[in-house]
C-alpha positions in Angstrom: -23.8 -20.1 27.3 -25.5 -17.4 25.9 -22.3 -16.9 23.2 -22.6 -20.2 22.2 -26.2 -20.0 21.6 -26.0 -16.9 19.8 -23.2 -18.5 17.8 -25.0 -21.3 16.7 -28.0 -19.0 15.3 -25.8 -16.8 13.7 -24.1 -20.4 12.2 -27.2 -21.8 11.1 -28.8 -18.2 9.5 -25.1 -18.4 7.6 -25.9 -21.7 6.1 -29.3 -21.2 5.5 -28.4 -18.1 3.0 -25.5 -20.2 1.9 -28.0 -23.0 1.2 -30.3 -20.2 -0.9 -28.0 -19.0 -2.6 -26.5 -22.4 -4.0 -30.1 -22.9 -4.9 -30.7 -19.9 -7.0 -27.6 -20.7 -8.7 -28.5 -23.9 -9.4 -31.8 -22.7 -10.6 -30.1 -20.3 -13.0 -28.3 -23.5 -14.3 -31.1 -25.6 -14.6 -33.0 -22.8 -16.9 -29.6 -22.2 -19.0 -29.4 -18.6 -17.8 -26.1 -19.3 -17.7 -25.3 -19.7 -21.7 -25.8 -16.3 -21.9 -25.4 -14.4 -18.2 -23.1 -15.2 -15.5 -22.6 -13.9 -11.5 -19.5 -11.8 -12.0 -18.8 -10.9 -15.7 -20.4 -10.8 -18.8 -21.6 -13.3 -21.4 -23.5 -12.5 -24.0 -25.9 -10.6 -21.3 -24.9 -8.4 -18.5 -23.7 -10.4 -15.4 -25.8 -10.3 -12.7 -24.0 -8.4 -10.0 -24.1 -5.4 -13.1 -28.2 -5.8 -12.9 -28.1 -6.0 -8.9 -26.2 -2.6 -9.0 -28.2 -0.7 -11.9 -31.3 -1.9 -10.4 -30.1 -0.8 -6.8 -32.7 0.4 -4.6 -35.3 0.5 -7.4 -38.8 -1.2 -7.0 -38.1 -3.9 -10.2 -38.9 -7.0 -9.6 -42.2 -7.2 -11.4 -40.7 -5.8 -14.7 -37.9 -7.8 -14.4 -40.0 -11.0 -13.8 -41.9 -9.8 -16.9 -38.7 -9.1 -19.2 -37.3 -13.0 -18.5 -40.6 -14.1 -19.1 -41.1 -12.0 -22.3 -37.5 -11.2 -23.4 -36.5 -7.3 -24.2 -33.8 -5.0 -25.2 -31.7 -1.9 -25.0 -31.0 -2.1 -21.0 -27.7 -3.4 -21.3 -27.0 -2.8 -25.1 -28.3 -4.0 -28.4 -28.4 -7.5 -27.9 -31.6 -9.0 -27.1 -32.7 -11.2 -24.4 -34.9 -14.1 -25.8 -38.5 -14.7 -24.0 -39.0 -17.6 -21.7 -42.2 -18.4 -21.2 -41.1 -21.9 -20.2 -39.8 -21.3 -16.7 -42.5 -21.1 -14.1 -43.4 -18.3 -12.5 -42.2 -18.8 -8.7 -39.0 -19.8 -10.3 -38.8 -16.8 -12.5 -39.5 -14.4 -9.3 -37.1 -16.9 -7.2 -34.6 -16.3 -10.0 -35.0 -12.4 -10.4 -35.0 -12.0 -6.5 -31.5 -13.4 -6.3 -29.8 -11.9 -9.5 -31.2 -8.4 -7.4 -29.9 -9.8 -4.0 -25.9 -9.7 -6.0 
């Protein structure tokens, strides 16, 4: 009994970071991240398993938050990365947390 039960939690925990991650993506979609950045290779932008990895283990998530907001350049090359000042904040840190989470 105890297997089972242990089991099902490990199940549902599973889905539950399935369900997350699904989210974020979709939340990358919805605020065209994707036109110029994508999971696995790059775009125009890095993709984000490349940030996840420079970024390992580094305390970034405020600067990141603060370069999608504000845009930047010269971490990943010459091209720049345009502001956008348009997504809302809990989405931007929901959206940076993930991209490091790769």
């Amino acid at each position: 009994m105890n297997n089972r039960l242990l089991t099902a939690g490990l199940l549902a925990a599973g889905l539950l970071l399935a369900g997350t991650a699904n989210a974020s993506l979709a939340l990358a979609q919805k605020n065209n991240c994707l036109a110029c950045h994508s999971v696995d290779h790059k775009v125009v932008g890095p993709a984000f398993k490349e940030i996840a990895a420079k970024y390992k283990g580094q305390n970034v998530q405020a600067r990141l938050e603060e370069k999608v907001k504000k845009g930047g350049a010269g971490s990943f090359g010459p091209i720049p990365m345009s502001p956008n000042p348009q997504v809302p904040d809990a989405e931007v840190k929901q959206l940076v947390q993930w991209v490091l989470s790769q």
